[in-house]
C-alpha positions as CSV (number, residue, x, y, z in Angstrom):
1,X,17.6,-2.5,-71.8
2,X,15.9,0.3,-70.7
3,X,14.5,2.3,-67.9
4,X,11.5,1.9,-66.4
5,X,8.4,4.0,-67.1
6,X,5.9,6.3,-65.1
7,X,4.6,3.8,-61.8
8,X,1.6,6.1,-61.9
9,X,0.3,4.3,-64.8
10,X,1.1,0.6,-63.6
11,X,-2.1,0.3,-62.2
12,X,-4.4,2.3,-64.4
13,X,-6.9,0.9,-66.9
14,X,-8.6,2.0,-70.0
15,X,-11.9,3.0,-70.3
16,X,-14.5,0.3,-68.6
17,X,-17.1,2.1,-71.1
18,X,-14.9,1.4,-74.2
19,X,-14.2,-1.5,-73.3
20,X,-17.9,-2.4,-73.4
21,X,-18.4,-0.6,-76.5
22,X,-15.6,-2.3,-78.4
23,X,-17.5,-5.6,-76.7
24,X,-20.7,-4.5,-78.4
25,X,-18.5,-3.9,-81.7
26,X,-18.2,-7.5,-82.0
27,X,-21.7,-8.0,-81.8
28,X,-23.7,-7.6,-85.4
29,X,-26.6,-5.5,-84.5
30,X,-25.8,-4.7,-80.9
31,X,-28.1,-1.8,-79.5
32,X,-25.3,0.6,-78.0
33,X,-26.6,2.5,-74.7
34,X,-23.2,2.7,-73.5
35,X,-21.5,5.9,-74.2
36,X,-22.8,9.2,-73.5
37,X,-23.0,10.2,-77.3
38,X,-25.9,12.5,-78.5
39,X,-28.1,11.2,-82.0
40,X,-27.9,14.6,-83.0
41,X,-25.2,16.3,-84.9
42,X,-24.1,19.6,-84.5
43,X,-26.2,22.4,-85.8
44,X,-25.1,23.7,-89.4
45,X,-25.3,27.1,-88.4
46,X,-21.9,26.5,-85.8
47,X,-20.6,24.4,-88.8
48,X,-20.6,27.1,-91.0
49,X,-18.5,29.4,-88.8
50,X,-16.0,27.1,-88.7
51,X,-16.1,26.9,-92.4
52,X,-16.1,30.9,-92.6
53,X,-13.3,31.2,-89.8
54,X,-11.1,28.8,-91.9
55,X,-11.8,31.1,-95.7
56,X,-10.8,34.2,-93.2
57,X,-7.4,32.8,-92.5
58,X,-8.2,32.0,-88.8
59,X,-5.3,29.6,-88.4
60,X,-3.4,30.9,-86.3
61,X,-1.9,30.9,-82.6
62,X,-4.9,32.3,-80.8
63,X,-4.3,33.8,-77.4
64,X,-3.8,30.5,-75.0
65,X,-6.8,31.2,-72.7
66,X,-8.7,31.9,-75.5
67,X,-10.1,34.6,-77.9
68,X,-11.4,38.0,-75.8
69,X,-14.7,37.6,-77.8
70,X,-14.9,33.9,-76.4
71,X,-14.1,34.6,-73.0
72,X,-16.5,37.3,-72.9
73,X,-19.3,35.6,-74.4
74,X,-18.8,33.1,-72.3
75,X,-18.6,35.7,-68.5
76,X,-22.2,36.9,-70.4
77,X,-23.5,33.5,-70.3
78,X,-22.8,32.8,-66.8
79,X,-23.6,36.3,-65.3
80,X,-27.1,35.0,-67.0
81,X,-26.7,31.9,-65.4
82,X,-26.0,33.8,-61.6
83,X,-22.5,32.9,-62.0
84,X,-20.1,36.1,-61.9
85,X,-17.0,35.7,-63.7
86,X,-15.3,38.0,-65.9
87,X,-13.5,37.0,-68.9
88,X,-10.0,37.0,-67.3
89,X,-11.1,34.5,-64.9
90,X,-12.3,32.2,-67.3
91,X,-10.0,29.2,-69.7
92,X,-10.8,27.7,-72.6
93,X,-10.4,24.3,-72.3
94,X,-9.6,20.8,-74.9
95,X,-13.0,19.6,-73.9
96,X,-14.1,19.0,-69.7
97,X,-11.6,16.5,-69.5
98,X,-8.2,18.6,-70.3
99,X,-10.2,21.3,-68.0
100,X,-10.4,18.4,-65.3
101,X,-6.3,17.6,-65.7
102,X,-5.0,21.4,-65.6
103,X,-7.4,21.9,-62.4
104,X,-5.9,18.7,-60.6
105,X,-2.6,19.3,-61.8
106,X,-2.5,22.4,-60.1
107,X,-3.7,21.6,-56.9
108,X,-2.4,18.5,-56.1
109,X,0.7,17.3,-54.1
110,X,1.6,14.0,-53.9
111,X,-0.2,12.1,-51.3
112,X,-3.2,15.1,-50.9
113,X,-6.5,13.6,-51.2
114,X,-9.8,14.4,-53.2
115,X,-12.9,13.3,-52.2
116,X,-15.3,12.1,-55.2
117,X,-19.2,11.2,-54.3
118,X,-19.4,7.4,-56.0
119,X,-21.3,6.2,-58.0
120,X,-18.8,8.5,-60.2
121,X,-17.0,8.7,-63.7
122,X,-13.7,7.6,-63.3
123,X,-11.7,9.5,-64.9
124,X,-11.7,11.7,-61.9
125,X,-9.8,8.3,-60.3
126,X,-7.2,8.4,-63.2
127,X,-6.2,11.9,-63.1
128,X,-5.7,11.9,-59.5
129,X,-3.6,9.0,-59.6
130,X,-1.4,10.4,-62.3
131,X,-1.2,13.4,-60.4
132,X,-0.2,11.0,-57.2
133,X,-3.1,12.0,-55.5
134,X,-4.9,9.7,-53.2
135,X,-8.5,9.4,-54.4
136,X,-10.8,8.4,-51.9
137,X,-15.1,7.4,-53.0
138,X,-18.0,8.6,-50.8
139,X,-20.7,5.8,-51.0
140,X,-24.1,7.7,-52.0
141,X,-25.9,4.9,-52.6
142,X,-27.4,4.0,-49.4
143,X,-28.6,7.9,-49.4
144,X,-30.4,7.5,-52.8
145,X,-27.4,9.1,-54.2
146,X,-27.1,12.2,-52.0
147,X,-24.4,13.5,-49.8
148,X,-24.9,12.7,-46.3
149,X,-23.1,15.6,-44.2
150,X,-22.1,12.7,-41.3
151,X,-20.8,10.2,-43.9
152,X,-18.9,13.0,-45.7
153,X,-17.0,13.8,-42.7
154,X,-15.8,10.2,-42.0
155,X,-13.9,10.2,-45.4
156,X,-12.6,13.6,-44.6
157,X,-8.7,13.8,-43.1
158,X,-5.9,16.3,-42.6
159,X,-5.2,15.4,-46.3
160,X,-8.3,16.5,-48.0
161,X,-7.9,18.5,-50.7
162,X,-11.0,19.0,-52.8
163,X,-14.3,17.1,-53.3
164,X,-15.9,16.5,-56.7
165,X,-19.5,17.7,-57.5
166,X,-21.4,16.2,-60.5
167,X,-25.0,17.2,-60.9
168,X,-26.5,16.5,-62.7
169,X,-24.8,13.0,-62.3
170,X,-23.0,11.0,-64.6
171,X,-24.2,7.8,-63.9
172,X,-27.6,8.0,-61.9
173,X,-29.0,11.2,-63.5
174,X,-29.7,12.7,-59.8
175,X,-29.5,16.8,-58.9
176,X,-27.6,17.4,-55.5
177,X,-30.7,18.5,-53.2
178,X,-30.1,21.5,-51.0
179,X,-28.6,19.6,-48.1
180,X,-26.3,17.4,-49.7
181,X,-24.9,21.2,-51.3
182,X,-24.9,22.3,-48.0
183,X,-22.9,19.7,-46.2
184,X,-20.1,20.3,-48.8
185,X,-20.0,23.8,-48.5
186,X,-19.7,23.4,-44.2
187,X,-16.8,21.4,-45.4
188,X,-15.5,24.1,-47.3
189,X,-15.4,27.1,-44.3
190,X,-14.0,25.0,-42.2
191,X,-11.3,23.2,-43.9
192,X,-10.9,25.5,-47.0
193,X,-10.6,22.7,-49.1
194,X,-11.2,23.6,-53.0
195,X,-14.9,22.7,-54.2
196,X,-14.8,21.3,-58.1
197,X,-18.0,21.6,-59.9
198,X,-18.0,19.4,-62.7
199,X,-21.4,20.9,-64.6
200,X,-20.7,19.7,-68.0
201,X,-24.8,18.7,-67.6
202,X,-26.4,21.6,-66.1
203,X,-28.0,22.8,-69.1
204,X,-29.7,19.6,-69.1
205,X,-31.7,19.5,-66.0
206,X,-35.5,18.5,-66.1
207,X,-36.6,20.0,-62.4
208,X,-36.8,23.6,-61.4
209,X,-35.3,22.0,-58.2
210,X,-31.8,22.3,-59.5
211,X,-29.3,23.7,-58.0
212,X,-25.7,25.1,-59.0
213,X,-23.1,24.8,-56.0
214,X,-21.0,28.2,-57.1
215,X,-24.4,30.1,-57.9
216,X,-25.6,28.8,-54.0
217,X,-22.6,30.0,-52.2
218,X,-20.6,32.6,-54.0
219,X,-18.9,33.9,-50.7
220,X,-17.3,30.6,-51.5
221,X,-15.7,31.6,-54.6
222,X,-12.2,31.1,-53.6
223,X,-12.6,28.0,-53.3
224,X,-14.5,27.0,-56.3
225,X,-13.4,25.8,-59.9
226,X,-16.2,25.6,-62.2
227,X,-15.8,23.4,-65.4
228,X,-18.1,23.0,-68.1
229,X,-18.6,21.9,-71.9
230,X,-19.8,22.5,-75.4
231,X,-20.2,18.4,-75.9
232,X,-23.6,17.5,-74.1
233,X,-26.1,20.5,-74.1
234,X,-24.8,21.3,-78.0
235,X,-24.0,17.8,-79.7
236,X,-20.4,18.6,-79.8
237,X,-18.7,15.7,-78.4
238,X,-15.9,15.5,-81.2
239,X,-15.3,19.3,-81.1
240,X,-13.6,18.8,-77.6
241,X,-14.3,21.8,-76.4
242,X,-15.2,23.1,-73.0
243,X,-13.8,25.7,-70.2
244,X,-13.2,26.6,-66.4
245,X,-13.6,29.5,-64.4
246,X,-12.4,30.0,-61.1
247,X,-11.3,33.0,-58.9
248,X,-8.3,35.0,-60.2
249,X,-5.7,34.0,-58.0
250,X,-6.7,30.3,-58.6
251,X,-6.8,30.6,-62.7
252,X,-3.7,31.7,-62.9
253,X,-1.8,28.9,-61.7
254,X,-4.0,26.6,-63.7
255,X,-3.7,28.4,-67.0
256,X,0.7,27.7,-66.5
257,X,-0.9,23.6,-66.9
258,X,-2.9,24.6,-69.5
259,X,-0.5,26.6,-71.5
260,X,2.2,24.3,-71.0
261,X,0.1,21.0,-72.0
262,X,-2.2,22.3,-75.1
263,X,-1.4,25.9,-75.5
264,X,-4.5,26.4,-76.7
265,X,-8.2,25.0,-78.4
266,X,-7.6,25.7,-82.3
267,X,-8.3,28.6,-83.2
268,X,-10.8,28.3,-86.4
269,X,-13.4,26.9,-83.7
270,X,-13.6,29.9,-81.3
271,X,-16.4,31.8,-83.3
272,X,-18.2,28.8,-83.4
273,X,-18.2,28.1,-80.0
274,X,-19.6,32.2,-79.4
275,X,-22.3,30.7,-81.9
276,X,-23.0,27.9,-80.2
277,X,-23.9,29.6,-77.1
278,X,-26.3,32.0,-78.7
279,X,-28.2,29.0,-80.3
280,X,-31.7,27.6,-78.7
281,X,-31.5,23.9,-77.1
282,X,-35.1,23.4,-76.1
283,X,-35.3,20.9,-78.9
284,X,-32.7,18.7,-77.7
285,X,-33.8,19.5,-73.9
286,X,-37.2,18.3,-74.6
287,X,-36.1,14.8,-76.3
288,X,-33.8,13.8,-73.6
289,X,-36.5,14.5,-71.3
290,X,-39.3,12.6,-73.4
291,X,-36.8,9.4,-73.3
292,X,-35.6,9.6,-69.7
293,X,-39.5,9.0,-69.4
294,X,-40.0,6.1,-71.5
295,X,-36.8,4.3,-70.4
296,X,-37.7,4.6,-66.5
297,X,-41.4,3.9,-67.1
298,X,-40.1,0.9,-69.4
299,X,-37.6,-0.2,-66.5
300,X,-40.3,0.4,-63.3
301,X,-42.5,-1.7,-65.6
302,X,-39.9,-4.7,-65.6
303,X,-39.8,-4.7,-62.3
304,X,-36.1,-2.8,-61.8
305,X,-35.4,-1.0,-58.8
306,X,-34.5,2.3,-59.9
307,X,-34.5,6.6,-59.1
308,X,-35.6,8.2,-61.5
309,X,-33.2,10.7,-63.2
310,X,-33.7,15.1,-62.6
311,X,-30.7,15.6,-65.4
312,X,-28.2,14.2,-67.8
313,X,-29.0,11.5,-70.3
314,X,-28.5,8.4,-68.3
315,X,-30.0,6.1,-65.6
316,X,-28.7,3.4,-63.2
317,X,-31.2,0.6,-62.1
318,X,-29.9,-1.8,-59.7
319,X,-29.4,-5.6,-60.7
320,X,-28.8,-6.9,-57.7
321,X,-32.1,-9.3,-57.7
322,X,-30.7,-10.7,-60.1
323,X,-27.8,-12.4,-58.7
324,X,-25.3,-10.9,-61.2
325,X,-21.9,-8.9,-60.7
326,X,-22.7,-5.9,-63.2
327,X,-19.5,-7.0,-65.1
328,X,-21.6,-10.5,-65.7
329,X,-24.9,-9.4,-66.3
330,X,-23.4,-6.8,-68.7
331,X,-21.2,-9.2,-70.8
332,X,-24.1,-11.5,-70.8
333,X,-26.4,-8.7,-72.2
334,X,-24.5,-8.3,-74.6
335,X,-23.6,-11.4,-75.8
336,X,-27.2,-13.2,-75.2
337,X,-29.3,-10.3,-75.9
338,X,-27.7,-7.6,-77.9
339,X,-27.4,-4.7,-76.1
340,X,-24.7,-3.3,-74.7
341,X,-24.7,-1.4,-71.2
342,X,-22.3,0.1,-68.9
343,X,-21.3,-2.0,-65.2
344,X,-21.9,0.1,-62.3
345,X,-18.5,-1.4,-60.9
346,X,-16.8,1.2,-63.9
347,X,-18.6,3.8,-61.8
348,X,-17.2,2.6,-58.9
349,X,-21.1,1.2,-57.4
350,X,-21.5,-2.4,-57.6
351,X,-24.9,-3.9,-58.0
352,X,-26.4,-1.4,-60.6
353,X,-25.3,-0.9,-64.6
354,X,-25.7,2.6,-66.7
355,X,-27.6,3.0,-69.4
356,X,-27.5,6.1,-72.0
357,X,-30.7,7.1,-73.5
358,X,-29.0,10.2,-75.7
359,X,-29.4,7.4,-78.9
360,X,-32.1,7.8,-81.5
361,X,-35.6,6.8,-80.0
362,X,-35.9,3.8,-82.5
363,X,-32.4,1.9,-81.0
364,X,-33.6,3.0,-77.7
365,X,-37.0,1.0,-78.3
366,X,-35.1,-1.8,-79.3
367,X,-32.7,-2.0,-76.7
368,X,-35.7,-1.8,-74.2
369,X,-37.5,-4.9,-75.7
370,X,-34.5,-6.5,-75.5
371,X,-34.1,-5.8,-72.2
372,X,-37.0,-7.2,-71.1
373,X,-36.7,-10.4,-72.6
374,X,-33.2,-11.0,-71.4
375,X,-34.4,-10.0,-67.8
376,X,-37.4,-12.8,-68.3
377,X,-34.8,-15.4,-69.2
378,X,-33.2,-14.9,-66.3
């Protein structure tokens, strides 16, 4: 006999995208355009710290915020950024996602409620729920993925918490325009509900039209947490490293979760990460840019509805011509076609799938051909 175990996690699920992954596992030469997973690997020249900080001993406890020279390389890059945020005001993080469970953590009461524009990741579902947090989706899709200020309000209650920015978006690859920023921060002054900016992507943004919510409306700051991430604008995924910053008062409960959870990144990575942040991206830039255009010319060219992406490394055409749940036309993809995509109904958007075009150009041709011959045969 024994007890039972945490009810929070009754009705949580794994991954939808590994799930699809392992799917296209099973499938000899399966095209992956699932996970968010950059060709390149990291530059040798943030390597090779970590190869000099290990010869130096740096194996220690480092300070559990992180190292002073971190922190304040990190305030520098975001004063450059028009963010203002000095180095006590800034954590460094186990990747976005540990940054996204201290922040939750530490605002949430049971039953409080966090608003999250859908389509969405959703892991921002799953932390809320293990926090006991009531999550509650704002359908975009009707708006071409932007926050309408009238629809945002109906979702809005005498529990709202906080609201969850991502742009650029993971899945559809839009930017927040100017009004959907704007009818968040209204929200804000009135109910003083807490703004999270989730901008692992904004270094990876293809308009001058792009916006940052904190750098819009920083008599706001109070109110904000910004989190961001070494893995996408530096090919760092398996580092899993990233950071917050948020107003004093705010950090400092959220560093007790951190503390108390990870204590700290490890510490022979930290001079790495200062390197990282002085290296030149344009390369990388550049290359997801040149394949968001051939995969949405490719797709407008089969005939999919889709917008096409401002930012990240993915896109979201909608299937519903086709008379397919996403979970179907996904599985079938897969097994009929070989290549493996991501359902929109993992994003919490039925009627559209994700794919990620971070994957060497070669696969990314493939899958495309593919694509189109599956969509014929249909």
């Amino acid at each position: 006999m024994r007890l039972p175990m945490n009810t929070a996690l009754d009705n949580l699920q794994l991954s939808g995208i590994r799930r699809f992954t392992a799917m296209a596992k099973q499938k000899p030469g399966c095209v992956m355009l699932t996970l968010g997973e950059p060709e390149f690997d990291t530059s040798a020249s943030i390597c090779e710290q970590v190869v000099e900080s290990l010869q130096a001993g740096e194996t220690h406890y480092p300070p559990n915020n992180g190292q002073e020279y971190l922190l304040q390389a990190l305030s520098q890059q975001a004063e450059q950024q028009g963010l203002h945020y000095p180095p006590d005001e800034i954590i460094v993080t186990c990747g976005a996602t540990e940054a996204l469970f201290s922040t939750f953590t530490a605002l949430l009461n049971p039953g409080d409620e966090v608003i999250v524009p859908t389509p969405a990741f959703g892991l921002y579902e799953s932390i809320v729920g293990l926090c006991r947090g009531r999550y509650v989706p704002l359908n975009t899709a009707p708006c071409d993925f932007q926050i309408d200020a009238e629809s945002l309000q109906s979702v809005v209650s005498e529990k709202t918490k906080a609201i969850v920015l991502i742009s650029p978006n993971n899945p559809t690859g839009c930017i927040y325009n100017e009004a959907s920023l704007q009818a968040v921060a209204q929200l804000a002054r009135e109910k003083g509900i807490y703004v999270i900016c989730d901008d692992v992507y904004n270094q990876l943004a293809y308009t001058d039209q792009f916006q940052r919510f904190a750098v819009c409306y920083p008599d706001l700051k109070e109110n904000i947490i910004v989190i961001d991430s070494f893995s996408k604008p530096y090919a760092m995924t398996g580092w899993r490293l990233g950071w917050l910053m948020a107003e004093q008062a705010v950090k400092q409960q959220i560093q007790k979760v951190h503390q108390y959870s990870v204590v700290s990144v490890t510490s022979f990575t930290q001079k790495a990460c200062v390197t990282a942040l002085q290296s030149d991206i344009t390369a990388m830039q550049q290359s997801y840019q040149k394949r968001r255009d051939l995969v949405y010319n490719r797709l407008c060219e089969m005939g999919m509805k889709v917008n096409k992406p401002e930012g990240a490394f993915y896109i979201f055409p909608s299937i519903e011509q086709y008379g397919l749940s996403s979970e179907e036309f996904c599985t079938r993809l897969i097994q009929q076609a070989g290549v493996a995509t991501v359902p929109g109904s993992c994003f919490g958007c039925e009627g559209y799938i994700r794919l990620s075009y971070c994957c060497a150009e070669q696969e990314l041709q493939k899958g495309l051909d593919r694509l189109e011959q599956f969509l014929q045969s249909l």
